[in-house]
C-alpha positions as CSV (number, residue, x, y, z in Angstrom):
1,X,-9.0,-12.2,22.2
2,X,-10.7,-9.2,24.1
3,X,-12.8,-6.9,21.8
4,X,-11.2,-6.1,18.3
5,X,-11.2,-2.2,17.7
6,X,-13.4,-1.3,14.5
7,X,-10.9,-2.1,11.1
8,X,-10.8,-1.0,8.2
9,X,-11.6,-2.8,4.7
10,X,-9.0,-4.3,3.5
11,X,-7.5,-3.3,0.2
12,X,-5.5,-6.2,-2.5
13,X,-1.7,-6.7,-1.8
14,X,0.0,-5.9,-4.3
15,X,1.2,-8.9,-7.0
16,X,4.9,-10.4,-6.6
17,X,5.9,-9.2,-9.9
18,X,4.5,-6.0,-9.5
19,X,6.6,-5.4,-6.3
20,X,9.3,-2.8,-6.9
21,X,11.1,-3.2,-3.2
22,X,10.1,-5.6,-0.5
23,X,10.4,-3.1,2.4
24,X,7.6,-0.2,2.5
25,X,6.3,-0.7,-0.9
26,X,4.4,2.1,-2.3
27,X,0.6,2.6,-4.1
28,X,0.0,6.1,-4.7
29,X,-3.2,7.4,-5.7
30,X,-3.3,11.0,-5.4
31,X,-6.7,13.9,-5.7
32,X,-6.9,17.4,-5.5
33,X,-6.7,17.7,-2.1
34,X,-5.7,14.5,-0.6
35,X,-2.7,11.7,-1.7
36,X,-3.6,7.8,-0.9
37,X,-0.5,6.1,-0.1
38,X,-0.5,2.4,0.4
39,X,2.2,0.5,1.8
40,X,3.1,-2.8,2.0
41,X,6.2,-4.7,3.8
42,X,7.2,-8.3,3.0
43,X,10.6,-8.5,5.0
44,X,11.7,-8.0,9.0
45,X,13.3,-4.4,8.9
46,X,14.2,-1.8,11.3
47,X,14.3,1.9,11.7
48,X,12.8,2.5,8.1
49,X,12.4,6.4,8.0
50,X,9.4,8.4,6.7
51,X,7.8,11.7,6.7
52,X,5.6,13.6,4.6
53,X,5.1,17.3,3.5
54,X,1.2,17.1,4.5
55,X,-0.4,16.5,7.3
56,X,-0.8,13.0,7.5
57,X,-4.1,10.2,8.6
58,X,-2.2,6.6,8.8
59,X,-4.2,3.6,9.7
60,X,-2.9,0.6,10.4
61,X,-4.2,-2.6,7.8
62,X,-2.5,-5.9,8.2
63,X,0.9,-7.0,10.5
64,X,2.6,-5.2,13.2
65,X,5.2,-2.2,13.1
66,X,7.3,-1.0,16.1
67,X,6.7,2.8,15.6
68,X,9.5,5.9,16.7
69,X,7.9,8.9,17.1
70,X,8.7,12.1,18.2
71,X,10.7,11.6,21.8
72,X,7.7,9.3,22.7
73,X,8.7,6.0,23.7
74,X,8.4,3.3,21.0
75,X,4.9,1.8,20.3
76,X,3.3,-1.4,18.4
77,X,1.1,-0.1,16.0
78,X,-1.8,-3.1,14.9
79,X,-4.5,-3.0,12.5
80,X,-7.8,-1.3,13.9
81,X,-5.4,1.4,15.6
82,X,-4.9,5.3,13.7
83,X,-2.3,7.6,13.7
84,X,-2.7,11.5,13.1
85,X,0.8,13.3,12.1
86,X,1.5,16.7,11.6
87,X,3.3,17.6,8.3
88,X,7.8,17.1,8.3
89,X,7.4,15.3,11.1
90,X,10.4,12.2,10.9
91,X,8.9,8.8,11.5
92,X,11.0,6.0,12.0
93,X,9.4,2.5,11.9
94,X,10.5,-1.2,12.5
95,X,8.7,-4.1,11.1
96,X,9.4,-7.2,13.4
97,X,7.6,-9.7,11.7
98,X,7.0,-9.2,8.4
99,X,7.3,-11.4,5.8
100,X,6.1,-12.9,2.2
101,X,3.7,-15.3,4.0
102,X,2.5,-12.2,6.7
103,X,3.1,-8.8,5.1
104,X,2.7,-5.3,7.1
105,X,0.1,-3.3,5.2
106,X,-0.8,0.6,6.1
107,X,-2.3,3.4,4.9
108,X,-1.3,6.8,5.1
109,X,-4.0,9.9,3.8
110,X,-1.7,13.0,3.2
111,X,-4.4,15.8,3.2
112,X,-3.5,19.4,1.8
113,X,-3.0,22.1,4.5
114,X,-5.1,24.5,2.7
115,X,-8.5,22.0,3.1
116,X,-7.7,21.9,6.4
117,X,-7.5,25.2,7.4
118,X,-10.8,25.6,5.0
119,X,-12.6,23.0,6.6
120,X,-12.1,24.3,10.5
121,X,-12.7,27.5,9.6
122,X,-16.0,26.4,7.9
123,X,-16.8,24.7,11.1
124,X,-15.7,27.4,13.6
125,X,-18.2,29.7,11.8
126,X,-21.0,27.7,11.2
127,X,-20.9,25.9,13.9
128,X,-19.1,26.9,16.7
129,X,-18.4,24.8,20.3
130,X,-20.0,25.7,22.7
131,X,-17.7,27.2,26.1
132,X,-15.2,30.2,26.2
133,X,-12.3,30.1,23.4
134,X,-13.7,26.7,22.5
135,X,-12.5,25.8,18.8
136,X,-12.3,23.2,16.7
137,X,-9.0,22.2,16.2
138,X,-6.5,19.3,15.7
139,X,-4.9,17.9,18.6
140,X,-1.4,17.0,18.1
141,X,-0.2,15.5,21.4
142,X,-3.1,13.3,21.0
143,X,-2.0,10.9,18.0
144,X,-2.7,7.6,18.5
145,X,-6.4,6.1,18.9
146,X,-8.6,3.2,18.5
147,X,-11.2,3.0,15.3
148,X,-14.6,3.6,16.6
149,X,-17.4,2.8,13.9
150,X,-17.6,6.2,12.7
151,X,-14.0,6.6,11.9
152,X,-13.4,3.6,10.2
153,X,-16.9,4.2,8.2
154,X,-15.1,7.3,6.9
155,X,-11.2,6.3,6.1
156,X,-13.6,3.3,4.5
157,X,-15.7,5.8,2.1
158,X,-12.2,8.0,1.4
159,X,-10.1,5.1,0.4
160,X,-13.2,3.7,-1.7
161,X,-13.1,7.6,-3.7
162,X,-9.5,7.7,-3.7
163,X,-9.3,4.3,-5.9
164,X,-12.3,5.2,-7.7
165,X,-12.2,6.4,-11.5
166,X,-15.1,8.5,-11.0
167,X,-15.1,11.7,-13.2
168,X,-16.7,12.8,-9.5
169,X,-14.1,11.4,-6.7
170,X,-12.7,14.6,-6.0
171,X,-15.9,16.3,-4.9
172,X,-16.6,13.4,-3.4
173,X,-13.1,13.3,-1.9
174,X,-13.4,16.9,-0.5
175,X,-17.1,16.0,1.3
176,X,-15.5,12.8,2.9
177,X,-12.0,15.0,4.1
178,X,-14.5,17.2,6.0
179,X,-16.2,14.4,7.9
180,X,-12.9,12.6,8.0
181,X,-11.3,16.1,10.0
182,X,-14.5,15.7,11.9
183,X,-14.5,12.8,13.3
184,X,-11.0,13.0,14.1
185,X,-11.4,15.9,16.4
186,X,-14.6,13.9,18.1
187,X,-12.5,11.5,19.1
188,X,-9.9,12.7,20.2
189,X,-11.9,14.9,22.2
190,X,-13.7,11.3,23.6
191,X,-9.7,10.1,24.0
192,X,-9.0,13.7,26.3
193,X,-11.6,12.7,28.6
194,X,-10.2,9.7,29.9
195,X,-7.0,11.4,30.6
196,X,-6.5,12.2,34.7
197,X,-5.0,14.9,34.4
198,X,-8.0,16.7,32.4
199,X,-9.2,20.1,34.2
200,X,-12.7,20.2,34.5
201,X,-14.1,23.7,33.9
202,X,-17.1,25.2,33.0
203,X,-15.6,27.3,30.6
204,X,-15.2,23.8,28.6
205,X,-18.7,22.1,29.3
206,X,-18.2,19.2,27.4
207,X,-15.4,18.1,30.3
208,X,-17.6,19.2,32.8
209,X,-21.1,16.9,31.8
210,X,-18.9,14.1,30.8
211,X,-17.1,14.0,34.4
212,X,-20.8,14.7,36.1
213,X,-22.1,11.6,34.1
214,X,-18.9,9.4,35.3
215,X,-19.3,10.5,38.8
216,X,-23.3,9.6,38.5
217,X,-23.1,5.9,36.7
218,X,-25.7,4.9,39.4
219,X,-28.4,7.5,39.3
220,X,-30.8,8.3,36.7
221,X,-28.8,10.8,34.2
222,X,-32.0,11.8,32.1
223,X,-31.5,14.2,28.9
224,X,-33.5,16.7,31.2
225,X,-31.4,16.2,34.2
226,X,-27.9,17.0,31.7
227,X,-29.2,19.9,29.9
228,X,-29.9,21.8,33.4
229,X,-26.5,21.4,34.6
230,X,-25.1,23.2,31.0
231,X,-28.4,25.2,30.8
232,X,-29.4,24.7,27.7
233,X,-32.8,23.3,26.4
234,X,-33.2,19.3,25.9
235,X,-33.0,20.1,22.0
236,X,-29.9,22.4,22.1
237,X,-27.8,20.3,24.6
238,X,-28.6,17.3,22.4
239,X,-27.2,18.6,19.5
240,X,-24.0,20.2,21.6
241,X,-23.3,16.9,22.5
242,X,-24.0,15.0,19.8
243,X,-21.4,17.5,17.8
244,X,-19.1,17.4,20.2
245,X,-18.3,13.8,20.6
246,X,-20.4,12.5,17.7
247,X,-22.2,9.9,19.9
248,X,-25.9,11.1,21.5
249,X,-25.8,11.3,25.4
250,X,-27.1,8.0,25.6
251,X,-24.3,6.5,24.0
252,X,-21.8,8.1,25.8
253,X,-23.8,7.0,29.3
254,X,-23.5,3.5,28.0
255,X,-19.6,3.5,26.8
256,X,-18.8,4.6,30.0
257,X,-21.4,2.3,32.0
258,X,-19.4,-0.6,30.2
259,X,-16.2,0.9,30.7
260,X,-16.5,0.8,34.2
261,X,-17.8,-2.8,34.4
262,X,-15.0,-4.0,31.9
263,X,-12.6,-2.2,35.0
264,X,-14.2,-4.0,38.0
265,X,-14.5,-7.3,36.0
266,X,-10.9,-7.3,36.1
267,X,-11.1,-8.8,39.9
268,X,-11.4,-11.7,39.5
269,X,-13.5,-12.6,42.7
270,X,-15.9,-10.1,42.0
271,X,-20.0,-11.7,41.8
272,X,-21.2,-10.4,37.9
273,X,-24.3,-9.3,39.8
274,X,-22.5,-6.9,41.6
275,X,-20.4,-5.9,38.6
276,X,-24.0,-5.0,37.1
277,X,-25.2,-3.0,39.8
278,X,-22.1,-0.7,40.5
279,X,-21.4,0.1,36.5
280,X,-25.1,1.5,36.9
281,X,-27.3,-1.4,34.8
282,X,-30.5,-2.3,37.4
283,X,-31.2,-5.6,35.1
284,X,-28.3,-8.1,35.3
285,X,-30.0,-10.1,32.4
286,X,-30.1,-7.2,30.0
287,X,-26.3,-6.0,31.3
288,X,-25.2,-9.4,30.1
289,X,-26.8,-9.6,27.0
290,X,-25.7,-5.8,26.1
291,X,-22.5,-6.6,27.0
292,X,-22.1,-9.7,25.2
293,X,-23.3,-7.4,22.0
294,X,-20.8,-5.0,22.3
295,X,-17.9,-6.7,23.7
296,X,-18.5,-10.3,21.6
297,X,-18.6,-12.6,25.1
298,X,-20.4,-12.8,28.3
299,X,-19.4,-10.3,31.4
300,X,-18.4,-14.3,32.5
301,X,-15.9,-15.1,30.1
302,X,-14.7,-11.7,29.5
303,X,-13.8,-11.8,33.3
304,X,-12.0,-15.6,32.9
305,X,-10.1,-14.3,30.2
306,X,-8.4,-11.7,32.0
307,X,-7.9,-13.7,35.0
308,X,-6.3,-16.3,32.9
């Protein structure tokens, strides 16, 4: 199987005689600010319908749904995949293949509008995006995204203070919502940049150094080098992008040096020594072993596995 996105821990299915339906079963545990709804589906259903008054964080845990949302056209939603969905908004879901032996598990983090608005405020004052009329905001034609290892770190640590019975969760609770809205907005702002229809403007400059970097896989993108283009110092454009897509520049140069090779490898006549030299790595020995880390098997046999 090609790379598994980052999931989330697990949490106990619910006992048989604790089970009060089979279809969208329901665990609540609710805070001040936030509601932890677990649910779990033990039979094939279709066109369940759900909605919720709050603004809504759903990641998928164990099975497969067909989800109906909004006109979109329906989608398989699978474990190491998130969902962000904006309060009344009518869900309608389909569970193909669940059953007693393979339950559909998900969560769903309804999060109080008033933390929300609290929390981006808080950031939009103390720490303000850089770029004319730049804010930070929730996207909500950008819903659906992979875990990245921050993300899943955070639903992780909310869940874990949710189903605590700490006299502290809440405080604990209303730190983790803040990262949580955080890293939300990082990636989808990571997700926005892959879309090709994006307008590239200086007014936004995170678009802009992220399109200069893809354009430049090849050359020698040094710190220095980025924080000219945006003029900023090495330290301040450091910390613009590190808060902008929670990744350093570094990262990001890498993600998208992979990215690219994980493209051409999909030819299947193409040498992996070329594959090195035109995603930008100048060492095919190291771009196979960094590869290998991050994608769990060789440039080789990622490439056979497409092909076959």
């Amino acid at each position: 199987m090609i790379h598994q996105h980052d999931k989330l821990h697990l949490p106990a299915l619910t006992t048989e005689k604790s089970l009060k339906t089979l279809v969208e079963n329901r665990s609540v545990y609710s805070l001040n600010h936030c509601e932890l709804n677990i649910f779990e589906t033990y039979e094939k259903s279709e066109l369940v319908p759900l909605q919720f008054n709050d603004l809504v964080v759903t990641s998928m845990m164990r099975g497969k749904k067909i989800m109906h949302l909004y006109d979109d056209p329906a989608f398989e939603y699978l474990p190491g995949e998130t969902l962000v969905i904006p309060a009344n908004v009518k869900m309608k879901i389909d569970f193909p293949e669940a059953s007693k032996e393979h339950p559909t598990q998900c969560i769903a983090l309804a999060i109080d509008r008033n933390k929300i608005t609290e929390t981006l405020q808080f950031l939009n004052e103390r720490y303000p995006k850089v770029g004319e009329n730049q804010m930070w905001e929730l996207d909500f034609h950008n819903y659906f995204f992979y875990n990245n290892i921050d993300l899943a770190t955070t639903i992780n640590k909310l869940m874990r203070e949710c189903m605590s019975t700490s006299i502290t969760k809440d405080v604990l609770a209303d730190l983790t919502l803040q990262e949580l809205l955080v890293r939300i907005i990082q990636t989808q702002t990571i997700k926005e940049l892959d879309n090709p229809n994006l307008t590239v403007s200086k007014n936004k400059p995170i678009n802009y150094i992220t399109e200069y970097i893809q354009k430049n896989l090849k050359e020698d993108v040094s710190l220095k080098k980025l924080s000219s283009i945006t003029s900023m110092s090495t330290t301040s454009f450091y910390r613009f992008f590190k808060r902008e897509l929670g990744m350093s520049p570094l990262e990001f140069i890498l993600n998208e040096k992979l990215k690219c090779a994980k493209k051409l490898l999909k030819n299947p006549s193409i040498q992996i020594n070329e594959v090195c030299y035109l995603s930008g790595f100048e060492n095919a020995n190291y771009f196979s072993r960094l590869f290998k880390k991050h994608e769990g098997m060789t440039p080789k046999q990622y490439q056979l596995l497409l092909v076959n």
